[in-house]
N, C-alpha and C positions, 0 to 999 in steps of 0.2 A: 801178634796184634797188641798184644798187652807193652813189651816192648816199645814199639812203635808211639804210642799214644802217647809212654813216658817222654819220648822225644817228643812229641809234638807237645805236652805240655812245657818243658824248659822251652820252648821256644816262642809259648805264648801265644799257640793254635788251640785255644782249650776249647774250644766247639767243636773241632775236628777229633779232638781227644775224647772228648765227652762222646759222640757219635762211635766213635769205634771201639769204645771201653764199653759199650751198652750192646757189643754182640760178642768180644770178649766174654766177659764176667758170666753170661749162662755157658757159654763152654765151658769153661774152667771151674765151673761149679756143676755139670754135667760128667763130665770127666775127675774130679774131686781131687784137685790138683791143687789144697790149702794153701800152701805158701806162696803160689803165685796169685791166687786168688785173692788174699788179705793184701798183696800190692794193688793188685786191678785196683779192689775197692777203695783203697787208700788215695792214689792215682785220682780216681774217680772223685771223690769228695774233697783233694787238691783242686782240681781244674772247677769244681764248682765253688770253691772258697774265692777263688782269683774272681769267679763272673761275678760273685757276691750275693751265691746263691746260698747263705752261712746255712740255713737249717736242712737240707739238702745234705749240704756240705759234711752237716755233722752228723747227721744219720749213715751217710757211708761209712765215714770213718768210724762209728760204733760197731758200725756190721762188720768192716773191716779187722778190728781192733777184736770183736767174737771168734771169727775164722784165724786167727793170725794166733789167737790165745788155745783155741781147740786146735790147733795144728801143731800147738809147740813151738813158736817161733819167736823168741825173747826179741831177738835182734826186731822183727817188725812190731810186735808188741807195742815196742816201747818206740818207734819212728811212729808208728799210729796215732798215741799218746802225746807223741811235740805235735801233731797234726790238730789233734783234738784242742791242745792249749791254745796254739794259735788261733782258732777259731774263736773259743772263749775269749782272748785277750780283745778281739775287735769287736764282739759283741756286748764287751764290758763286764763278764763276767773273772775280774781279776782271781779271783781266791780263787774257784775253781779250774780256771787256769793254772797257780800256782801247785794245784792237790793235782793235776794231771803229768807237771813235771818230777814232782818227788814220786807219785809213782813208776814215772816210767828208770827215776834214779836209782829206784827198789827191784825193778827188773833186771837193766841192767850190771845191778850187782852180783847178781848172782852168775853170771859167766865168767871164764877164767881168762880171759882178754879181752882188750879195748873191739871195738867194732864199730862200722858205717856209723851207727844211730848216736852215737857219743857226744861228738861236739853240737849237735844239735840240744840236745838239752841246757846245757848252761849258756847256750848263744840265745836261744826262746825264754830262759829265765831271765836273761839284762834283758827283753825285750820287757818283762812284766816289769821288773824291776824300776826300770826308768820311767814308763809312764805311771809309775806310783810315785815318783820323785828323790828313789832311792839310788841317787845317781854312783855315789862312791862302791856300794856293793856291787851294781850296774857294771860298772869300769871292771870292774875285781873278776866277774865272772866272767865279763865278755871276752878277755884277754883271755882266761881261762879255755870258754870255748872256740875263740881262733887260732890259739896254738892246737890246739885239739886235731883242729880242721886244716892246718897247716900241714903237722904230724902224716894225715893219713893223706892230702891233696886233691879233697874234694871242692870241687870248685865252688858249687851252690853252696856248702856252706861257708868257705872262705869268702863269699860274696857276701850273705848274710850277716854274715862277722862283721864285715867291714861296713855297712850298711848302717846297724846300729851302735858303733860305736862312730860313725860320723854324723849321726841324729845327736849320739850326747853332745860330742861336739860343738855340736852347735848350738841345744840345749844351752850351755855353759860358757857361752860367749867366744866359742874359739874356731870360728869359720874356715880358720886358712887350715888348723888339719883335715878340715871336715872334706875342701877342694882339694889337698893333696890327696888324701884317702882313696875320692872318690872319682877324681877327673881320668885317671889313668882307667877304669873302666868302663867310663858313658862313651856310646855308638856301641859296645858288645851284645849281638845276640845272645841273649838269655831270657831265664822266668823276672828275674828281679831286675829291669833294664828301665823297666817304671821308677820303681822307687828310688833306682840310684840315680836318675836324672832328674827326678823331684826335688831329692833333697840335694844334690849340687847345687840346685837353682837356689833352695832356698839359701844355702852357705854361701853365692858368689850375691845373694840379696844382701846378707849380714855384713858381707865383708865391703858393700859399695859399689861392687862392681853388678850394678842394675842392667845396663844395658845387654848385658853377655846374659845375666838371670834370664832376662825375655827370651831371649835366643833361644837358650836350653831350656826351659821350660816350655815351650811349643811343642816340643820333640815327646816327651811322657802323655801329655795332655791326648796330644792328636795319636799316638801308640795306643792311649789307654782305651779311646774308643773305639780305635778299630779294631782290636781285641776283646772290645767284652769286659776289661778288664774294670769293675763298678769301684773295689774297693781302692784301687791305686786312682783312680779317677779321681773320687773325693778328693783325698791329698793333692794330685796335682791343681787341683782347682783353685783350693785353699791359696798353692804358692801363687797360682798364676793372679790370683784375686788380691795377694801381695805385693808382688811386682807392680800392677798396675796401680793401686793404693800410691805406692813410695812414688810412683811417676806424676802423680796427680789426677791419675786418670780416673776417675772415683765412677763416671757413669758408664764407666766402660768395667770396671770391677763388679759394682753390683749385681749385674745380670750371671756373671758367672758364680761368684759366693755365691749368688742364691741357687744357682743348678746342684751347687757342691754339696747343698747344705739340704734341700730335698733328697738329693742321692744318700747322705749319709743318714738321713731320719728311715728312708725308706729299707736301708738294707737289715736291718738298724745296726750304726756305726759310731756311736754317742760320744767317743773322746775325737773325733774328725768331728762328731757336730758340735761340741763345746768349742771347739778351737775354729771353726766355720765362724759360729755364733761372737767369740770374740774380736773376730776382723771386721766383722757387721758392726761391731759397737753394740753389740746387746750382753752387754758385761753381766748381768745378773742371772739372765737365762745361763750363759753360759758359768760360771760358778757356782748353781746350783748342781749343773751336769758332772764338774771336776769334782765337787764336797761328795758327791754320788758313788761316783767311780773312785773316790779316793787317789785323786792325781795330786798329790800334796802341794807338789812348786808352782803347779799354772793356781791351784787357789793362795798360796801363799805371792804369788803374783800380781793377781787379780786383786785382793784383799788390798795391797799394798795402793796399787794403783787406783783403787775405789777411798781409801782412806784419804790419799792426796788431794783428789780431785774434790770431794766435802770440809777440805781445809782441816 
């Protein structure tokens, strides 16, 4: 059963998973069968991270990350731990994000080979990294953890890898690898099938090629909803409210920024609402939220653009 739900989660059924992990998790804590049990719960606070149930989300994976520690199990320890970060990173808690990745780097060192959990850490640390605007260390580490994830050929996180090293991408003005990166995976059933056709959209935005953006950006949008999927939602919103912006279509963009931009206050999701907020044109709302979270470039962006614009 526990099995099972993993599948059904990479496939982006997390209500199905969530249902079947919630008669899982008392067997397996019935039967006191730790190691599979700190997965369930891990599993279990995945599939509630995706519907953007974060506080939920984060209470399993504490419970998870307790049984996985009293069981002895460095290896999920320390996967709990990239769980735990990731959480934190969307809810804005940057720093501790950051103390959840060196620990689990302090876990991990203490066994005498590489394992499953490895390149997940430094592929979740460029995730911090870059929305802090630490893009050259970002680069340094992500590369780090896709070879990593090359090495051992795990798929999720070789997608991962390549995910946010095509956000930097594009980040840094350079769209066409972000599309090369990223085209050869979008239509793949997977967990992260959202965000790599988000962020293609927004890369084939960058690069000019608007018309193809709309196309693939339909595809995330209308996936994220029928999945449940809140926090991929926000983003595609964001692109689609983009797209539509660069076409002129402004009263056809408004309505959806603003669905993007309630969903991300609601989950709460604060560097998707600062970045909502600055397609709106509400540039100060939004630069307070970046000076907040310490996103260095979008306020070093914003700054710039607000200094111009007062001559």
């Amino acid at each position: 059963m526990e099995r099972r739900a993993s599948g059904l989660n990479f496939l982006g059924r997390n209500d199905e998973a969530i249902a079947l992990l919630e008669e899982a998790i008392p067997l397996l804590e019935r039967v006191g069968d730790l190691d599979r049990l700190g997965i369930a719960l891990a599993n279990q606070g995945e599939a509630h991270r995706v519907r953007g149930d974060l506080s939920a989300a984060r209470d399993f994976n504490e419970r998870g990350l307790e049984v996985s520690t009293r069981g002895g199990n460095p290896s999920q320890v320390a996967f709990t731990l990239v769980n735990l970060a990731e959480i934190e990173l969307s809810l804005g808690q940057w720093e501790q994000s950051r103390g959840h990745l060196e620990r689990a780097d302090e876990v991990l060192a203490t066994l005498p080979s590489e394992n499953s959990a490895a390149p997940y850490i430094p592929l979740q640390h460029g995730h911090v990294l870059m929305a802090q605007g630490k893009w050259d260390e970002a680069d340094i580490v992500l590369h780090q953890g896709l070879a990593a994830a090359a090495q051992s050929g795990d798929r999720q996180a070789l997608e991962f890898g390549q995910i946010a090293l095509a956000e930097l991408e594009v980040l840094r003005g350079e769209p066409a690898g972000a599309i090369a990166r990223l085209a050869p995976l979008a239509g793949r059933e997977g967990s992260y099938r959202v965000q790599i056709e988000t962020i293609l959209a927004r890369a084939l935005l960058d690069a000019g090629q608007v018309v193809r953006a709309e196309a693939v950006i339909r595809e995330p949008v209308d996936r994220a909803r029928t999945q449940g999927d809140r926090l991929g939602l926000a983003d595609a919103l964001r692109v689609q409210g983009m797209v539509l912006r660069r076409q002129g279509r402004e009263e056809e963009a408004a309505p959806i920024l603003a669905e993007g931009l309630g969903l991300a206050r609601e989950l709460p999701y604060p560097y998707a609402e600062a970045r909502i907020l600055e397609q709106m044109g509400q540039v100060e709302e939004a630069l307070a939220i970046f000076r907040r979270l310490g996103a260095q470039k979008d306020v070093e962006r914003l700054e710039r653009g607000v200094a111009a614009s007062t001559g």
